[in-house]
N, C-alpha and C positions, 0 to 999 in steps of 0.2 A: 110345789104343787102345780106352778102354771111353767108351761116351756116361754121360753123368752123368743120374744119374735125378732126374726133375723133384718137386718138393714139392705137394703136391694146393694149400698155397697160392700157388702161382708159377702155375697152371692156372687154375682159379676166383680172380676176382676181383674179390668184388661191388660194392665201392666206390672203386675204382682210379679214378686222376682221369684216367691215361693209359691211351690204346688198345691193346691187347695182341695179339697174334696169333689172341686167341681170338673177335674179332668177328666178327660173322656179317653179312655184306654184305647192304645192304637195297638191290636197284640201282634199284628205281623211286624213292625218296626220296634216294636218293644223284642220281640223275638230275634230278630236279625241284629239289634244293638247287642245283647243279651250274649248271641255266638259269636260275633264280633269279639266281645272283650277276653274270647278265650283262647283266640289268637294268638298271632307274634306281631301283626300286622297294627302302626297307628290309625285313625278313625277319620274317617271325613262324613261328617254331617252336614247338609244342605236342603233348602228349602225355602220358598218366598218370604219374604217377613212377616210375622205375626201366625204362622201355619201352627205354633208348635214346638219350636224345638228346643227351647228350653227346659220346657217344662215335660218333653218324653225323656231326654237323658238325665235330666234329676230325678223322676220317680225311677227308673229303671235303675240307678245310680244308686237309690236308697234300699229299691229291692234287693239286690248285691251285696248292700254296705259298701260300696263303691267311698272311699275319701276321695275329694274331689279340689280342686282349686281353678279359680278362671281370671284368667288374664283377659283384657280387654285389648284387641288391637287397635280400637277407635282410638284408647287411651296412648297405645304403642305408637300411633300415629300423632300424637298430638307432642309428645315426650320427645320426638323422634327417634325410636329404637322398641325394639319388644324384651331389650333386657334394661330399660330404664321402667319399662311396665314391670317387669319381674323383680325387678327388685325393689320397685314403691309397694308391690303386693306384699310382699315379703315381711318388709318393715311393716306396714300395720298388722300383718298377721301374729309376727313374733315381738319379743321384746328384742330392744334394742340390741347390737351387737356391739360388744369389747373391742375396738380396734386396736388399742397399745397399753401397755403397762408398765409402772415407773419403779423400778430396783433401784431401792436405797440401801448402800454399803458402810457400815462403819467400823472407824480402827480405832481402838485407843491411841492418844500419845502423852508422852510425857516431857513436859519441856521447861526445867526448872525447876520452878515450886507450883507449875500451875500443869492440869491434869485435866484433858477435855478427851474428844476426841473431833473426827475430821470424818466427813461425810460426803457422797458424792454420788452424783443419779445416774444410771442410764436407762433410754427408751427404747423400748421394745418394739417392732413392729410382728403383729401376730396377722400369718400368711392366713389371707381370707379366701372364700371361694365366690368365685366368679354367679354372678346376679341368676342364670339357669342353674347352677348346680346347691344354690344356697336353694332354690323353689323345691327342686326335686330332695335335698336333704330333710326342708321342712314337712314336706309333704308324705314321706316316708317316716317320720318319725312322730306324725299326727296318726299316719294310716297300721301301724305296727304290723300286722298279716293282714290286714284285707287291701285288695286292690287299690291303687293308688293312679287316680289320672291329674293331667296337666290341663285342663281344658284352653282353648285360644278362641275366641268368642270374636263376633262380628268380622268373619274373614273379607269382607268385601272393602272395609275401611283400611286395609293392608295390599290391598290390590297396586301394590309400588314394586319397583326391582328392587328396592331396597331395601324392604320387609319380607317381601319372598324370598329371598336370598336367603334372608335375617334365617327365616321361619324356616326352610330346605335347612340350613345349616344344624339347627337344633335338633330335628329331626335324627339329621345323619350322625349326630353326636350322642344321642341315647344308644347308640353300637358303640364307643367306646366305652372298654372296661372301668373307667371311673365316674363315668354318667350311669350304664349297664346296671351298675350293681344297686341303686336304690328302684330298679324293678318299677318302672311308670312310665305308662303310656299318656301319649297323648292323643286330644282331639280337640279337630279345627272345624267351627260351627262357622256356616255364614249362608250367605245368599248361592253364591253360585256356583252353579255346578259342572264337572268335568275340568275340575281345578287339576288330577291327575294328566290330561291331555295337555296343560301347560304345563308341565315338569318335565314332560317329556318332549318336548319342543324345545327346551330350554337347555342347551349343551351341559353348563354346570349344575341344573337340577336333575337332570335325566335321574339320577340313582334315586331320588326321592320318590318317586312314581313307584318303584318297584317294594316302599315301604308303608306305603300307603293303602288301607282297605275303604273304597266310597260306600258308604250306604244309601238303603234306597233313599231316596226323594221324600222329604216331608212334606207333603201334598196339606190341600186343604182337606176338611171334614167329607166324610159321604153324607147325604141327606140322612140316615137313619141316625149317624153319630149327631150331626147338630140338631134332631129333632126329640136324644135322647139330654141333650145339653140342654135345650129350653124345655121341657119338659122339669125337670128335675130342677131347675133356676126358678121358675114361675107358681109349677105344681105343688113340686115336694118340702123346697126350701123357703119358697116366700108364703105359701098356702095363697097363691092368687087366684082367681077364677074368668076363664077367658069364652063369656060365651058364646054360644053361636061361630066359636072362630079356632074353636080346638082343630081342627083337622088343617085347619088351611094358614094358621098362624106360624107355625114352626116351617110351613114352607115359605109361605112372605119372608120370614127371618131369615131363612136359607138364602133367600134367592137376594135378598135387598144388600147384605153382606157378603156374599159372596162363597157362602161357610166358610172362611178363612178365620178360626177361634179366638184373634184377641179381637176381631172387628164384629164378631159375634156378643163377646162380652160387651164391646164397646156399646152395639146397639140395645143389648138387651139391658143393661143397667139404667142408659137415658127412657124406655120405656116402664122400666121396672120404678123407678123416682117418678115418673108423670102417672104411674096408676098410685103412688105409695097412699095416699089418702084415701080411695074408695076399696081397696085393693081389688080393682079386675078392670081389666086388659079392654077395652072396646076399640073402634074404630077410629073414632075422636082423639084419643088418648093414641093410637099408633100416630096420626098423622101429626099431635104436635110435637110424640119424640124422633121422626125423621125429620123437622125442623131442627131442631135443638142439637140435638147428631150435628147434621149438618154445619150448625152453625160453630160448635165448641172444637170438634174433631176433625171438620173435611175443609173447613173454609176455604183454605190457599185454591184446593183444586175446585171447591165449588165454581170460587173466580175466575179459574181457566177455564173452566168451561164455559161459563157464559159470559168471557172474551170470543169465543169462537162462534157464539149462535147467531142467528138471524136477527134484525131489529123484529120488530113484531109484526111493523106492516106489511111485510114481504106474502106476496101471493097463498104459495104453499107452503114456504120456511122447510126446503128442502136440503140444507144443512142440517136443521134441527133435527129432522127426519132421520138424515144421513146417523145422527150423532145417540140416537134413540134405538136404531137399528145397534150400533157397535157396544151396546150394553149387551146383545146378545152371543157378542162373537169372543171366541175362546181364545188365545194362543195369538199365533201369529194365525191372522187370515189376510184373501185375497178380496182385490175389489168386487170381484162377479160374486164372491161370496155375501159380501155387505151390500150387493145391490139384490140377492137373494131376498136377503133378513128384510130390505126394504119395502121390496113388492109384500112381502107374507104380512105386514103390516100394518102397509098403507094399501094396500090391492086398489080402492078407488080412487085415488089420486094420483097413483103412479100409475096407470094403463093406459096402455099405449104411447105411452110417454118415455123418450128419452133422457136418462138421469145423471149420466154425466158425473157416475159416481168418483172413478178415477181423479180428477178433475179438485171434487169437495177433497178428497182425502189428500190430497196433493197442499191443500191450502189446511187440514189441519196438522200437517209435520211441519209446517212456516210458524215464522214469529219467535217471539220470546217464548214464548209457553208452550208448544206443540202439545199436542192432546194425543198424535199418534206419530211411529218413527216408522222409518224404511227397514226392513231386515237387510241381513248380512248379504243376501243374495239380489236387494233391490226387485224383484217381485211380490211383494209381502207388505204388507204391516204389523205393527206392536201396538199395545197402547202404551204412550210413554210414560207411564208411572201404574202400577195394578191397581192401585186404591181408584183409577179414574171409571174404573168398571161401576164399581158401589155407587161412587159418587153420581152416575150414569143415571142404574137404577133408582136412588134415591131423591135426585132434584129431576127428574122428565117425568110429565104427565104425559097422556097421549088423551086427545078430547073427541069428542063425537062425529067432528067433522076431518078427523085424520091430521088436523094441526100438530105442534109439540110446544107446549108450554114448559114451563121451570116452575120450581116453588122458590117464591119468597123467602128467605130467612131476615129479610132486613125487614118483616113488619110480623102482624100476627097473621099474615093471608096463606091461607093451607089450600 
């Protein structure tokens, strides 16, 4: 008679390995994965961390009936090889395998008055197949007709000559006739992209490039997707009520995470456990779960960052400024661009004032920690890790007089 009420962690779930009800359908990538597999061509899947991509090739994977297996190269990296990952996968997938067997021969004899016989062993060795073709066997013979892939997960932890190599080789070994015939593709998920332009660079990968189809980009969310995600977390599934802040909460969430959807779970569960008693969402209740965020999930880089700030007593805290403004900036930008973001900002403190931006940003790529890199071409910046974007967002206030403070997480000061 009564529905059972859902736990904010059965709703949010940032690092769930399986697909949950709570996914947010991406249909042009679901579409392009979808003609992809109807191909000849293996797959490259890429995307930031936490964007997605797991969990778009497993629904789309099931929509198919795709059988699927995934190899870990973190794990191939650590084993040293991706056929000592292939072959630990293996074994726990299957049961063990026979490797010899012992033929006992017996003859009568007869020797006197006494009447036995004589017996004698030999062992066998039963020719086994090599650690990728035992995967592609088991996997063909899980998947009977439907489609069968290899998956190879975390391609950036294989980022060595010696795993690429590994990985080009495999590749070019599903053309031969005795890899060919159990009919599976493969596909290599990871971070980054235009992995086919290093194959092609590469004299002994080159032909791997021509076997290879990249798919688009697994980007972050659009604002209507992550405000259909919390929506549907808050609304639907937890029955919470957020008043006075429905129109403009799903954009804070957007904006404070970056819609980047496991950072999205991340934030909306730590809010979702600080409303669980009243169930509804107010303002109080957001500012002590970008505390608690901060503190259980961003820590490390909350630290770099405020390695890098101003002490307090400084005049303006025109690094703070500087570092408040680069929450805004996308991609790779330029310094005139983040002295832009600064003046729109701080308009009354920076006027007519020389800012010297070049200069700050110079001293945030120094150190142990840098907070931002040079690009490839040395006119440019990065920020050196993505999550320092969020992190940005979420510990800088900006105050009435154009200062930049931090939040506390080492007390209860919001």
């Amino acid at each position: 008679m009564f529905e059972r009420r859902l736990k904010p962690e059965e709703v949010f779930t940032p690092r769930s390995a399986d697909v949950s009800d709570m996914y947010v359908a991406r249909p042009e990538l679901e579409k392009a994965l979808r003609g992809a597999m109807r191909g000849n061509l293996h797959l490259l899947l890429h995307g930031e961390s936490g964007c997605g991509k797991s969990w778009l090739y497993k629904k789309t994977f099931a929509d198919l009936s795709v059988q699927f297996m995934v190899a870990n190269l973190a794990n191939a990296s650590r084993l040293g090889s991706i056929g000592a990952e292939l072959r630990n996968l293996v074994d726990r997938l299957q049961r063990a395998v026979k490797t010899s067997y012992t033929e006992e021969k017996s003859a009568d004899v007869s020797a006197g008055f006494a009447s036995g016989s004589l017996s004698h062993a030999g062992e066998y060795e039963i020719g086994q197949m090599e650690p990728f073709e035992r995967a592609l066997y088991s996997l063909r013979e899980r998947a009977g007709e439907n489609p069968a892939v290899i998956v190879f997960d975390n391609l950036e932890a294989a980022m060595t000559e010696l795993l690429l190599k590994e990985l080009a080789d495999l590749i070019i070994l599903c053309d031969d006739e005795r890899y060919a015939k159990y009919n599976v593709k493969i596909l290599i998920v990871g971070v980054p992209g235009g992995i086919k332009e290093y194959f092609y660079r590469t004299p002994h990968h080159s032909t791997v490039a021509n076997r290879l189809h990249e798919l688009p980009e697994v980007a972050k969310l659009t604002q209507s997707e992550c405000e259909m995600l919390v929506r549907k977390g808050f609304e639907e599934k937890l029955k919470y009520t957020i008043p006075e802040l429905t129109d403009g909460f799903a954009a804070h969430v957007g904006w404070t995470t970056d819609r980047i959807p496991q950072m999205l779970h991340e934030y909306c569960l730590h809010i979702a456990l600080e409303a669980e008693a009243g169930r509804e969402v107010t303002p109080d209740i957001i500012r002590s779960a970008v505390v608690a965020w901060l503190k259980s999930s961003l820590y490390a880089g909350y630290s770099a960052v405020e390695s890098h700030m101003n002490e307090r007593d400084t005049k303006a805290g025109r690094r703070n400024q500087v570092l408040f403004a680069l929450s805004h900036c996308k991609g790779e930008f330029k310094s005139s661009e983040v002295e832009a973001a600064l003046r729109q900002d701080f308009p009354t403190s920076t006027h007519g004032t020389t800012l010297n931006v070049a200069q700050i940003l110079a001293a945030l790529s120094s150190g142990e920690r840098p907070l931002v890199r040079r690009s490839a071409k040395g006119d440019g910046y990065r920020l050196a890790d993505p999550k320092y974007r969020m992190i940005l967002r979420a510990m800088l206030m900006k105050t009435t007089d154009e200062r930049v403070e931090r939040r506390e997480i080492g007390s209860s000061d919001r």
